[in-house]
VEXDREN-2710 file (C-alpha; in Angstrom, 1 decimal):
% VEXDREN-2710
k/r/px/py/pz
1/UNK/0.0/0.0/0.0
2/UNK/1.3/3.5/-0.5
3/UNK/2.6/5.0/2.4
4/UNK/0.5/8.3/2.4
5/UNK/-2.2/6.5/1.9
6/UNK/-1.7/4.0/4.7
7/UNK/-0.7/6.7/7.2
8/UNK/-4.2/8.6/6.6
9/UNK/-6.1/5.1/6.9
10/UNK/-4.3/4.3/10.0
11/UNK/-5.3/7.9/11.7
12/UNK/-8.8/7.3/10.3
13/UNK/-8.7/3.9/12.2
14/UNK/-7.8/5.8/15.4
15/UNK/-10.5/8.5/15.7
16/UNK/-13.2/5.9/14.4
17/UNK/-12.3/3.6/17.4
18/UNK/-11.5/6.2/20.1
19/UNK/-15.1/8.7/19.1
20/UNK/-17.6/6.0/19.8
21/UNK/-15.9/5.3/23.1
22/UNK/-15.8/8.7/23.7
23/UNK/-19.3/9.5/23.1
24/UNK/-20.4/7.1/25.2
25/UNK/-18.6/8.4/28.4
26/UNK/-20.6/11.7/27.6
27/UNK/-23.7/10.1/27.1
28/UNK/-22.8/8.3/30.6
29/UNK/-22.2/11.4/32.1
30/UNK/-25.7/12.7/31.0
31/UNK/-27.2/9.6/31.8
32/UNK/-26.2/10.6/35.7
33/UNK/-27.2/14.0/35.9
34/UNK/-30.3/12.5/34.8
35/UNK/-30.5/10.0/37.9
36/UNK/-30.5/7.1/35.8
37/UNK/-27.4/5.4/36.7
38/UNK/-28.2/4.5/40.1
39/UNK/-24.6/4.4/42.4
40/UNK/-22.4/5.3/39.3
41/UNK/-21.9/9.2/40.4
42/UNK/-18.3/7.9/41.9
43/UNK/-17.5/7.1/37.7
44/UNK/-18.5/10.5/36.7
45/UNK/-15.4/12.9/37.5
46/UNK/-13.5/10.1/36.1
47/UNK/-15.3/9.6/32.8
48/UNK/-15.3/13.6/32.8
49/UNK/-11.3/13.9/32.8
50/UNK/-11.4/10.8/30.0
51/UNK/-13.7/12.0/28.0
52/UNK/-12.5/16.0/27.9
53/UNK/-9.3/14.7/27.6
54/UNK/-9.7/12.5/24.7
55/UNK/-12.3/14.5/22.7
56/UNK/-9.8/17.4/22.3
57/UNK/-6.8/14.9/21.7
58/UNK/-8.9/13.0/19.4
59/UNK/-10.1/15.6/17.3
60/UNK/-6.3/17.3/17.0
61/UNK/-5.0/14.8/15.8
62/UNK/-7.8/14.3/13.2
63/UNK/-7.5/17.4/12.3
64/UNK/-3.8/17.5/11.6
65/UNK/-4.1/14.2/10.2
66/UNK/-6.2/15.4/7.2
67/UNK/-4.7/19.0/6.8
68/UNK/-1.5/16.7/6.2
69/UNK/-2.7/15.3/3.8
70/UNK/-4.3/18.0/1.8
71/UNK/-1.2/20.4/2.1
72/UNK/1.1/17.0/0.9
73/UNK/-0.3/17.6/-2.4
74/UNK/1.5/21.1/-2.3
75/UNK/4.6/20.8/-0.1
76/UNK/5.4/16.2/-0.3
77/UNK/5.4/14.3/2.9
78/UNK/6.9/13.0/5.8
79/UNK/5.1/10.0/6.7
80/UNK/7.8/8.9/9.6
81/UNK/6.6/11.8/11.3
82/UNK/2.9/10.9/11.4
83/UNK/3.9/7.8/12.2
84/UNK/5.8/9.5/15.5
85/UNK/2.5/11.1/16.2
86/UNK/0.3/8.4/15.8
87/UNK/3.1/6.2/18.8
88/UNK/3.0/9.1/21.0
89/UNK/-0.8/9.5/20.9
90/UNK/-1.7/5.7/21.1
91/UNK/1.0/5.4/24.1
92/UNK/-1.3/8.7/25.6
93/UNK/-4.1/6.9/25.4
94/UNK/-3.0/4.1/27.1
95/UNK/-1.2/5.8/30.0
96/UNK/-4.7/7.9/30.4
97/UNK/-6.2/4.8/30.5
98/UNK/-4.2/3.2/33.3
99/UNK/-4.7/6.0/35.7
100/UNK/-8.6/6.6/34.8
101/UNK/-9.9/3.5/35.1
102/UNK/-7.0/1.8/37.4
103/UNK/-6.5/5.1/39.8
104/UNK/-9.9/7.1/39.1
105/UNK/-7.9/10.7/38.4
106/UNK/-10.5/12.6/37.4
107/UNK/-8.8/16.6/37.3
108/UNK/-10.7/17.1/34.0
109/UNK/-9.0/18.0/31.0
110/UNK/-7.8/20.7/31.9
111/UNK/-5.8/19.7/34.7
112/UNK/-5.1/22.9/36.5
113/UNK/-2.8/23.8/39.3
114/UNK/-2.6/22.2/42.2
115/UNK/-5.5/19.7/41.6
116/UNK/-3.9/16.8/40.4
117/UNK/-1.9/16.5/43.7
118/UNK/-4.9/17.7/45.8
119/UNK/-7.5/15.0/45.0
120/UNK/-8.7/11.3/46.2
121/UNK/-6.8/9.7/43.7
122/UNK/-3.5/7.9/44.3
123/UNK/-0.4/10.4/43.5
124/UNK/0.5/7.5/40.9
125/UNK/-2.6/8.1/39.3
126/UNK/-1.7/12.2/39.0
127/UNK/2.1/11.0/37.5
128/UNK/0.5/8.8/34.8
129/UNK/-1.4/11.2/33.8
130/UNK/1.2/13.9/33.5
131/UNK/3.2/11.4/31.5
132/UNK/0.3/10.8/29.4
133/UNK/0.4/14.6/28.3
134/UNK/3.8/14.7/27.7
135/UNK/4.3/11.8/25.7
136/UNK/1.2/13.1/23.4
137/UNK/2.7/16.7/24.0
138/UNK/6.5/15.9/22.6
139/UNK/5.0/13.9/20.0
140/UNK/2.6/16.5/18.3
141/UNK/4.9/19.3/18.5
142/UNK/7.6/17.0/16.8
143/UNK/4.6/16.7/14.4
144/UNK/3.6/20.3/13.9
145/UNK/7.2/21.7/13.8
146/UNK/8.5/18.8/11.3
147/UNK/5.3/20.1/8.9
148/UNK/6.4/23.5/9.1
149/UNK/9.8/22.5/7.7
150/UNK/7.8/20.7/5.0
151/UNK/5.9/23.9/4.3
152/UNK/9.0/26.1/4.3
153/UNK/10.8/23.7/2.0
154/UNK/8.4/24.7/-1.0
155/UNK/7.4/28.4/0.6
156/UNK/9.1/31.5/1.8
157/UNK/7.0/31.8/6.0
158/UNK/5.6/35.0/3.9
159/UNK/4.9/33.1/1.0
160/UNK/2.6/30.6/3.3
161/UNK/1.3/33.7/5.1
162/UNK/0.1/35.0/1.9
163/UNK/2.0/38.3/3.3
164/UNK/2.6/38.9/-0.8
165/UNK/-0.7/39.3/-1.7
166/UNK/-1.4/41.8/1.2
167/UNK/1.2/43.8/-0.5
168/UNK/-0.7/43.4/-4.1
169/UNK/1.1/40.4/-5.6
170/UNK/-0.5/37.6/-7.4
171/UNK/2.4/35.2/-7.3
172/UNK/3.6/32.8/-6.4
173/UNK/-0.2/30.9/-6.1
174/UNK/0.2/29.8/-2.7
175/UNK/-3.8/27.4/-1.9
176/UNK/-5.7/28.9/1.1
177/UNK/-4.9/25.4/2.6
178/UNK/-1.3/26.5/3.2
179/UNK/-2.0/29.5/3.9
180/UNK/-4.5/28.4/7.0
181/UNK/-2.2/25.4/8.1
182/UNK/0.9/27.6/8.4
183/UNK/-1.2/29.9/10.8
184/UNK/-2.5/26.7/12.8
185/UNK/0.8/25.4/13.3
186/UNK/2.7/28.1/14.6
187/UNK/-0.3/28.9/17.1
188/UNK/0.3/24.6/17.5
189/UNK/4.1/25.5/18.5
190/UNK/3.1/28.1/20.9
191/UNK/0.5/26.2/22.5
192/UNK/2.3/23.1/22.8
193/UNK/5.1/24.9/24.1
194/UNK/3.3/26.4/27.2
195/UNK/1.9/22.7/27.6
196/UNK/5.2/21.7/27.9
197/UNK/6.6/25.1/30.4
198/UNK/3.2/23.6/32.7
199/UNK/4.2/20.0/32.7
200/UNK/7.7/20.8/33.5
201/UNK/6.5/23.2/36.4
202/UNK/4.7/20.1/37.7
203/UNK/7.3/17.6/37.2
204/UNK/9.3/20.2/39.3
205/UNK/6.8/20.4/42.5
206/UNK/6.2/16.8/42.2
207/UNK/10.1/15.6/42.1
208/UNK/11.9/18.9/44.4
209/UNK/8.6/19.8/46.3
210/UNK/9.2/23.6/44.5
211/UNK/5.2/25.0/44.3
212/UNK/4.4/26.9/41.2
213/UNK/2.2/30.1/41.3
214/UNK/-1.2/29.1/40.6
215/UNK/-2.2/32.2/38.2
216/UNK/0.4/31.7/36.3
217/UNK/-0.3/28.4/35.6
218/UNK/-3.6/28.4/34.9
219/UNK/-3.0/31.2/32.3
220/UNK/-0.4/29.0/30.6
221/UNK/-2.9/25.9/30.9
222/UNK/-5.4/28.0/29.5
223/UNK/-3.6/29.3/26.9
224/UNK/-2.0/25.7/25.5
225/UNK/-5.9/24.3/25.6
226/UNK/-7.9/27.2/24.3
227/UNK/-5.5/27.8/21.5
228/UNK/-5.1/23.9/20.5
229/UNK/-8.8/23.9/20.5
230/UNK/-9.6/27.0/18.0
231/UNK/-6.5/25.4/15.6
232/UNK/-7.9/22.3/15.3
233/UNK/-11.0/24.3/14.3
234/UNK/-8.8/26.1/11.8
235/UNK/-6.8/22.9/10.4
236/UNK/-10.8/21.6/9.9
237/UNK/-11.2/24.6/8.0
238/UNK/-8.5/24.4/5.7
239/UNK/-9.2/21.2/4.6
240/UNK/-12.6/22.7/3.4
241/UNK/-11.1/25.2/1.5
242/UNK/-9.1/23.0/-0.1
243/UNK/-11.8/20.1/-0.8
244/UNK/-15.2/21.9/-1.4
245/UNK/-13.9/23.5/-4.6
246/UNK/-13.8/19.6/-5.8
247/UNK/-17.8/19.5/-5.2
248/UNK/-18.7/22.8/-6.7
249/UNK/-16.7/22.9/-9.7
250/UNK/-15.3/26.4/-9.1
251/UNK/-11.8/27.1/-7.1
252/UNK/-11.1/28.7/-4.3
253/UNK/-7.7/30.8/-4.3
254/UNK/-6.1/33.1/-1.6
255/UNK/-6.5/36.7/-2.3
256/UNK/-5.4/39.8/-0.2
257/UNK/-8.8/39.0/2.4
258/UNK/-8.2/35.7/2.8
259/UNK/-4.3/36.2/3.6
260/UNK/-5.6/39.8/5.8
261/UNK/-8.2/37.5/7.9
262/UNK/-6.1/34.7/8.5
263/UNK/-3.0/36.6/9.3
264/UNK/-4.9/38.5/12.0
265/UNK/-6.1/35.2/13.0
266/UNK/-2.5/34.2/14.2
267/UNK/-2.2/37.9/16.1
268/UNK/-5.1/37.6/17.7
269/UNK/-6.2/34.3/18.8
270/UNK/-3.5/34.2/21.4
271/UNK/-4.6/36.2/23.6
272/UNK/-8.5/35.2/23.3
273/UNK/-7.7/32.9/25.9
274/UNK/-7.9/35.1/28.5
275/UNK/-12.0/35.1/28.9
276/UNK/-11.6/32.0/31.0
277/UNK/-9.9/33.7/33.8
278/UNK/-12.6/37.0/34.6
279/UNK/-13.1/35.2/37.5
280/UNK/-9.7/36.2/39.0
281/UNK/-10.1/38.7/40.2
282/UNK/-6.3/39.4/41.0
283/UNK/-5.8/38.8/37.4
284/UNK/-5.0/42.0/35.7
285/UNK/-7.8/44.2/34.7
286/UNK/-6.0/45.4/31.1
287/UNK/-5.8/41.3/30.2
288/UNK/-9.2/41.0/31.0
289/UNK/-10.6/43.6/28.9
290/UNK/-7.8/42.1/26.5
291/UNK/-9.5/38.6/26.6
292/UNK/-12.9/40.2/25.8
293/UNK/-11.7/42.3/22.8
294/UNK/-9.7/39.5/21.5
295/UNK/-12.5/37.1/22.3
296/UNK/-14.6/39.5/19.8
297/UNK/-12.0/40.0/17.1
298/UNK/-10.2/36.8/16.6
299/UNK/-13.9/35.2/15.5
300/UNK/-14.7/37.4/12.9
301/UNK/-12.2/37.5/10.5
302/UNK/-12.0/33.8/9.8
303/UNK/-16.2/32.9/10.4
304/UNK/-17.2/35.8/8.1
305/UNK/-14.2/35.2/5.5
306/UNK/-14.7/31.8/5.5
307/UNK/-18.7/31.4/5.9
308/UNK/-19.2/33.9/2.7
309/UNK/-16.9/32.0/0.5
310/UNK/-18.4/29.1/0.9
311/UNK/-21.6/30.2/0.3
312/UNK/-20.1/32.3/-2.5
313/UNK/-18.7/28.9/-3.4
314/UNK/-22.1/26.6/-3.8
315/UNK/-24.2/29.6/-4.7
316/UNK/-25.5/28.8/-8.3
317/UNK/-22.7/26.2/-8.4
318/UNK/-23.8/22.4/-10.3
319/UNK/-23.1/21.4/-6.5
320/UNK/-22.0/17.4/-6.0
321/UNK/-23.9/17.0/-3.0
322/UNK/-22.5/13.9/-1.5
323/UNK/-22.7/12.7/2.3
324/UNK/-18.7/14.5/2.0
325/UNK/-19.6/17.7/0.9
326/UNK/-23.3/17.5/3.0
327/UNK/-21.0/17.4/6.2
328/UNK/-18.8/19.9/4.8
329/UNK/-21.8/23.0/4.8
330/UNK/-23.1/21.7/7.7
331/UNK/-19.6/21.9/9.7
332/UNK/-19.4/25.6/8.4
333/UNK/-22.6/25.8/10.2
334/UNK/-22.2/24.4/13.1
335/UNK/-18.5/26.5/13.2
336/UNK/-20.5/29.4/13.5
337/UNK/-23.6/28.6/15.8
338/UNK/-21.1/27.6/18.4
339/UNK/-18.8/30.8/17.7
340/UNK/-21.6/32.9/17.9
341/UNK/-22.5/31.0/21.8
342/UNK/-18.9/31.4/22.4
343/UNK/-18.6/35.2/21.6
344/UNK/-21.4/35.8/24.2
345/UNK/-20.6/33.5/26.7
346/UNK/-16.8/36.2/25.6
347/UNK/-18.8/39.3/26.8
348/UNK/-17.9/39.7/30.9
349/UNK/-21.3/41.3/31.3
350/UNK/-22.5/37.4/30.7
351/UNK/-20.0/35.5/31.0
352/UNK/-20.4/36.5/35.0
353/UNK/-23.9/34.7/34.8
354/UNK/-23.0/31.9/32.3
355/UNK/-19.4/30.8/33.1
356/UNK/-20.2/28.1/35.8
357/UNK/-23.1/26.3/33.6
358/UNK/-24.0/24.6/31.3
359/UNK/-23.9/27.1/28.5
360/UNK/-19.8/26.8/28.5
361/UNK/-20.2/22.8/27.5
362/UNK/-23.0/23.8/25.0
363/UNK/-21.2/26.4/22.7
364/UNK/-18.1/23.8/22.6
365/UNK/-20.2/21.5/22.1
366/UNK/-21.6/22.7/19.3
367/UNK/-18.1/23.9/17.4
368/UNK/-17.0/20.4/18.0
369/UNK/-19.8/18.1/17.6
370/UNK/-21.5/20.0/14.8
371/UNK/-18.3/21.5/13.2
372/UNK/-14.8/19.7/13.7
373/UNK/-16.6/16.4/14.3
374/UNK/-18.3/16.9/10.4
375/UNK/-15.1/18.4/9.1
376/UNK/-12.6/15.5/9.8
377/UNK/-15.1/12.6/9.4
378/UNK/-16.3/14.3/5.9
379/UNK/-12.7/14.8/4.5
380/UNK/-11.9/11.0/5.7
381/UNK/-15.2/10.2/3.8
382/UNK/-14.2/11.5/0.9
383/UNK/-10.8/10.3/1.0
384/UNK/-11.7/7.1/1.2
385/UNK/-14.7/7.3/-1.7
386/UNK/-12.0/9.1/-4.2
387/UNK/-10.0/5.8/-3.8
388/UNK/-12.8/3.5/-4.2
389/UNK/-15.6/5.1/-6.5
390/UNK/-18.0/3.0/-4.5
391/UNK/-21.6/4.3/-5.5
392/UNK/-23.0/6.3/-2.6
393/UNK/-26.2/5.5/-1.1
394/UNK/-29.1/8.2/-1.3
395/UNK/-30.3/6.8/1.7
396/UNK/-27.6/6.6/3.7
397/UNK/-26.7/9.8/3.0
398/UNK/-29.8/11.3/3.5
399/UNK/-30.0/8.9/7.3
400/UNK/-26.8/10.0/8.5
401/UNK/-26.8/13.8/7.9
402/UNK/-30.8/14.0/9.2
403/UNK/-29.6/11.7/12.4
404/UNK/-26.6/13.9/12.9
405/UNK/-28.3/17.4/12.6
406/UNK/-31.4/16.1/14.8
407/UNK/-29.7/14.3/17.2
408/UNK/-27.0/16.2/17.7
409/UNK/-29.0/20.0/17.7
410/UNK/-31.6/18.0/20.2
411/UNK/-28.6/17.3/22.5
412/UNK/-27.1/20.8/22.4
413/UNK/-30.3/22.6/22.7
414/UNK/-30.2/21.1/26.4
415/UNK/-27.0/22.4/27.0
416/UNK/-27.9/25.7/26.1
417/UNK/-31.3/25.8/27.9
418/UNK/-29.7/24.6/31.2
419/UNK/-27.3/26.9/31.0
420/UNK/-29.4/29.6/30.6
421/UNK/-31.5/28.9/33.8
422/UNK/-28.6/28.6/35.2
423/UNK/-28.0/25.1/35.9
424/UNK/-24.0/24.9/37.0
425/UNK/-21.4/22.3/34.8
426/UNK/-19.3/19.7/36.3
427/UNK/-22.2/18.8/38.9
428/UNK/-22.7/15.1/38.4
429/UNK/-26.1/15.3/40.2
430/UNK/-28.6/18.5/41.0
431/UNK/-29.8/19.7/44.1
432/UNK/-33.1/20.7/44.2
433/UNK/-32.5/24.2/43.4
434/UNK/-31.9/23.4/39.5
435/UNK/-34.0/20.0/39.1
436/UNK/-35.0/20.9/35.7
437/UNK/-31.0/20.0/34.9
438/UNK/-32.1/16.7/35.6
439/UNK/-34.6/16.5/33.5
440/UNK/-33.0/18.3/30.3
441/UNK/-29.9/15.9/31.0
442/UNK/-32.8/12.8/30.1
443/UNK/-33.8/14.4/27.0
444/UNK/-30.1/15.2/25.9
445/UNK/-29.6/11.6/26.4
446/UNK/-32.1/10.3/24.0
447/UNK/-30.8/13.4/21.1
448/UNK/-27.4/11.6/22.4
449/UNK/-28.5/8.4/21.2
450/UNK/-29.5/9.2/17.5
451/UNK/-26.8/11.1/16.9
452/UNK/-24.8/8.0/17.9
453/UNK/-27.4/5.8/15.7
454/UNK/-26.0/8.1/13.0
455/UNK/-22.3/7.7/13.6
456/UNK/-23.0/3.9/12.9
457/UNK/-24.5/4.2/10.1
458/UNK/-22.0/6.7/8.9
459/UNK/-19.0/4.4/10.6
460/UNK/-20.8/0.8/8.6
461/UNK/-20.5/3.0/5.3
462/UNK/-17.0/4.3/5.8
463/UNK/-15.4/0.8/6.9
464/UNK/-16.7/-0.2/3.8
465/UNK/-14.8/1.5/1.9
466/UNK/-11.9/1.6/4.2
467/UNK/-11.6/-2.0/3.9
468/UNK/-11.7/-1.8/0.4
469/UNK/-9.0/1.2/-0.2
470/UNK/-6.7/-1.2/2.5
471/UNK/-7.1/-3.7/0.0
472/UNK/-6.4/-2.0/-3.0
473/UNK/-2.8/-1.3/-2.0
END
């Protein structure tokens, strides 16, 4: 088999085995603050960390699996490095099983200072799962630092910023895709790297008993998830850029607003961070206006860039409307209905009613379910039809894309209507004050379950064919 194409098989492998898994911890998780699991609240902080943890891993690494790919066909390859990437992130996911299920650590994902030494679980438990970062850490910034020498091999870095056609230039013709991946993975490198300044910071209290200052690392832990986050988001995107062209018949080239919007992108987004710390109050006041404005600006010029080229794109186009390019619009879509709960849950006006409920897990909900979720399962869809030309089912298509909208709307809706009547996040079971959480948590359950019912369907029709493009060598 060729080795590119054996690579993006083996990574679609991954996220089809780990996202059913994953889904079903958060469909546990509902299932308890829904009083249905009778003496299973114990599992739930657990299954939290597990599940946080591995939906944003999962969905990184998607993401940078298939923007590989796409940008290959402009810059080569380096397989060995995937291949680095996809060892460090299956020895992650084992580590973060062992101290989940064997020692219950249950920080959440995001892990932040001094918790993972403070809790019930065993200190072995906390170690494992710093190791589990790291290993996953090292290996996906090897990863994004070893495509950025790919990239500069064919491109000058303002070549594949598209700095040339800010200044009025036409050439060289560098594809949106490039242009959007170089962006993601230098905000990649920086984020990684303050992973890695927080992991050594707790390798350091853990091994010489020297205590960190807890601000300062929860603005780097912020900073390293919030930021990986939003580029996976971005490497999604510029794989749609790349691919929906194929669909509508009609290209889709860089220009001075594409290279303007994504360029401010990579100035911006940094700092957007920030909104997750108003409650700090020692935190200082400028950064939290900072986080607001930057919250604000760093979601415009790539949502309305991108959102009116596309429907630039497929307006009036002979449009190929396959189940590919159906999860493709709807991504877009679901991109911005969760930036638009994002920007307000941004504003510190709300976001100091909304923070501690359920509205935070709806909006990234929604930008990950309904947008990177569609983005990296419809580009390993179509990778995997343009190798075998296996005629699409009507039906299917039609099933899965109805079951993931309805299912997957009906689940979010409940996030977003317990959060605004304020019923608080992380609480694996209500008090009587917010009830009702209870009872939306039921009905996000059974949305839960048909968007699952559409994942098989979509998963039975995608082994299909990945079966038969293993085959083909």
């Amino acid at each position: 088999m060729h080795e590119m194409k054996k690579v993006t098989l083996g990574w679609m492998a991954i996220v089809l085995v780990l996202f059913p898994i994953l889904l079903l911890l958060g469909i546990f998780m509902r299932a308890v603050q829904a009083n249905g699991l009778a003496n299973a609240e114990e599992w739930f902080y657990p299954f939290m960390t597990l599940h946080g943890v591995g939906m944003v891993g999962v969905w990184y690494v998607g993401a940078m699996a298939c923007a590989e790919r796409v940008i290959a066909r402009y810059t080569g390859s380096n397989d060995g490095l995937s291949y680095v990437a996809m060892g460090g992130t299956v020895a992650g996911v084992v580590l973060l099983l062992v101290c989940v299920l064997g020692g219950k650590f249950a920080s959440g994902w995001y892990f932040l200072y001094p918790l993972p030494f403070k809790g019930t679980w065993p200190i072995w438990s906390a170690t494992t799962f710093l190791l589990a970062m790291t290993v996953m850490g090292a290996a996906w910034l090897v990863w994004s630092l070893g495509l950025l020498v790919g990239i500069a091999r064919k491109y000058s870095l303002s070549h594949a910023l598209g700095w040339h056609y800010i200044g009025g230039a036409t050439e060289p013709d560098v594809p949106p895709a490039v242009i959007i991946t170089t962006v993601s993975l230098l905000a990649a490198v920086a984020s990684l790297l303050a992973g890695v300044v927080v992991l050594v910071f707790f390798f350091v209290e853990l091994l010489f008993g020297i205590r960190s200052d807890a601000l300062l690392m929860k603005n780097l832990t912020f900073f390293f998830g919030h930021v990986l986050v939003n580029l996976s988001l971005y490497l999604g995107v510029a794989v749609i850029y790349d691919v929906l062209p194929e669909y509508a018949g009609r290209p889709w080239k860089a220009n001075k607003i594409v290279a303007i919007s994504w360029n401010s992108v990579l100035a911006i987004v940094l700092m957007a961070y920030a909104h997750h710390l108003y409650m700090d109050f020692v935190q200082p006041t400028s950064l939290q206006y900072l986080g607001q404005i930057a919250s604000y600006a760093s979601s415009l010029p790539p949502a309305v860039v991108t959102i009116f080229g596309a429907l630039t794109l497929v307006f009036h186009a002979k449009m190929r409307w396959t189940l590919a390019s159906g999860m493709f619009f709807l991504a877009l879509m679901g991109w911005a209905i969760g930036g638009v709960g994002a920007v307000i849950d941004s504003t510190i006006a709300v976001n100091a009613k909304f923070h501690n409920t359920l509205w935070v897990p709806a909006h990234f909900h929604t930008y990950m379910l309904e947008g990177l979720v569609l983005m990296v399962l419809g580009y390993f869809y179509h990778y995997v039809q343009e190798h075998t030309r296996i005629p699409e089912s009507g039906l299917v298509r039609i099933l899965t894309l109805g079951l993931f909208v309805i299912g997957g709307y009906g689940f979010l809706a409940t996030f977003y209507l317990s959060g605004a009547n304020s019923v608080p996040r992380r609480f694996a079971t209500y008090p009587a004050e917010v009830a009702h959480g209870a009872t939306d948590s039921a009905v996000g359950v059974m949305f839960a379950a048909l968007f699952l019912l559409g994942l098989v369907v979509f998963t039975a029709s995608a082994l299909r064919r990945w079966f038969r493009a293993s085959s083909d060598g």
